[in-house]
Structures are given as structure tokens and as C-alpha cells.
C-alpha positions as CSV (number, residue, x, y, z in Angstrom):
1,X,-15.3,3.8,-12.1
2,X,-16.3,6.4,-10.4
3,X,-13.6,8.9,-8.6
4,X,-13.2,12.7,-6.4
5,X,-10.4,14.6,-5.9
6,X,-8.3,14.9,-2.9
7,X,-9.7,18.5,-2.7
8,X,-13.1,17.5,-2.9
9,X,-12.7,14.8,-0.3
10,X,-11.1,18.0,1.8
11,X,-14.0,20.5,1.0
12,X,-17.0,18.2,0.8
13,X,-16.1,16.1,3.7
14,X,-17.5,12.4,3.4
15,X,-20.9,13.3,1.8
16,X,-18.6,13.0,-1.9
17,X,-17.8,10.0,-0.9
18,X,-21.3,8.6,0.0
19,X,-22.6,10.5,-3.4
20,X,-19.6,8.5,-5.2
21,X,-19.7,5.0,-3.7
22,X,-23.6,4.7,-4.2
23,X,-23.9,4.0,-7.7
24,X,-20.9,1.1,-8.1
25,X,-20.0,0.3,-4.9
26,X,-16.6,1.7,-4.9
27,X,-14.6,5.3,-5.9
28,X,-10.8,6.1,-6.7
29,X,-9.3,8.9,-4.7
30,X,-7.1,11.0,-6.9
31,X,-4.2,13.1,-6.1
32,X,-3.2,15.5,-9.1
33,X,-5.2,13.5,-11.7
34,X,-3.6,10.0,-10.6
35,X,-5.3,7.5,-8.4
36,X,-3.9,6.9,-5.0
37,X,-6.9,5.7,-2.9
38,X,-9.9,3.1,-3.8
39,X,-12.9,3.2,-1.5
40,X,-15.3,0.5,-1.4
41,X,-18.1,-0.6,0.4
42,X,-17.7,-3.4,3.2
43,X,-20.2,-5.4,1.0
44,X,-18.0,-4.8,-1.8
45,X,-14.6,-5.7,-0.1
46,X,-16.3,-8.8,0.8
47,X,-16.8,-10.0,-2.6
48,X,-13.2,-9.4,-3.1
49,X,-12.0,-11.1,-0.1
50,X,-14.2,-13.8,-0.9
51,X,-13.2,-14.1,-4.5
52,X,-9.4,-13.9,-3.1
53,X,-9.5,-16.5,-0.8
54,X,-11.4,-18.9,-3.4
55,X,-8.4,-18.1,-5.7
56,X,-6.1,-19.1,-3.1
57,X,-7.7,-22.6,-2.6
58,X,-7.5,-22.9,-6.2
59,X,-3.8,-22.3,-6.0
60,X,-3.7,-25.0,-2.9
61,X,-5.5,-27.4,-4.6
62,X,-3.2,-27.3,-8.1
63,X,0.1,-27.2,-6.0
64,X,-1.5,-30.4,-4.0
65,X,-2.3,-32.2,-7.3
66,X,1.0,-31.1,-8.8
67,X,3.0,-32.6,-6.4
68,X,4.4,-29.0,-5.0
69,X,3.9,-29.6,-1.2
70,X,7.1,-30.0,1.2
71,X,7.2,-33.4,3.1
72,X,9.3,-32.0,6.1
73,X,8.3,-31.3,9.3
74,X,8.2,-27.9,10.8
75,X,11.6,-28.2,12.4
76,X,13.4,-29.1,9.4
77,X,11.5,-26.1,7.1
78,X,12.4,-23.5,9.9
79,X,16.0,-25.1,9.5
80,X,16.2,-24.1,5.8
81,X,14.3,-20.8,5.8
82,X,17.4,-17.8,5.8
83,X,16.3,-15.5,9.4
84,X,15.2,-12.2,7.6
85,X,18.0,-9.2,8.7
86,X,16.6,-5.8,9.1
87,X,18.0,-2.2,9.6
């Protein structure tokens, strides 16, 4: 994986990004020697959107032939599901 430095980022503008991202398709951003940031390139983030939502049906799928699905209608679920309380 390639990756730049916050500083670089700051000094070199987005040319160090371009010059990163071109070889793999994606670059960490790190801040002190850890990385914060991941940068990829739109066809890159749609592989992984694509690959995310194919998991997902997977998920579907099992719970459906597992026999985890709710039977209820909408009314009753919204009846059971606790109102979230914020600040």
C-alpha cells in the first residue's frame, strides 16, 4: 500500500496524491506515522461498493434460507423497536 504524509499532502498539494494513487488505485494518508485517511480511486471504490453490496445479498439470502426473517407487519415491528433518546 502505498501512503504520504499529512505534510506532504500540505506541501505538495494534490499532485502526491495523483503520483500515489496511480500505481494501486488507492493511498493511506498518515498523520505522525499512523494511518488516518485512505484515498481511492472512484473505479476503485466501486469495486468495493460492488463487492459490499454482493456480501450483503449473501447475508439476505442465508437469513432467508435460515428462517431469520420477521413475519410482522411494519406496524407491529415499529411497535417493538425502543425510540432511540439523544442528548
Amino acid at each position: 500500500m502505498n501512503a504520504i504524509t499529512a505534510n506532504d499532502l500540505k506541501t505538495q498539494g494534490i499532485r502526491s496524491v495523483e503520483e500515489s494513487v496511480r500505481e494501486t488505485g488507492e493511498t493511506a494518508i498518515t498523520v505522525r506515522g499512523k494511518v488516518r485517511y485512505m484515498i481511492v480511486t472512484p473505479e476503485k471504490y466501486d469495486q468495493l461498493r460492488e463487492a459490499e453490496l454482493a456480501y450483503a445479498v449473501r447475508e439476505a439470502k442465508a437469513d432467508i434460507k435460515n428462517g431469520r426473517i420477521a413475519t410482522t407487519s411494519i406496524a407491529e415491528h415499529l411497535k417493538q423497536v425502543k425510540p432511540c433518546r439523544t442528548k
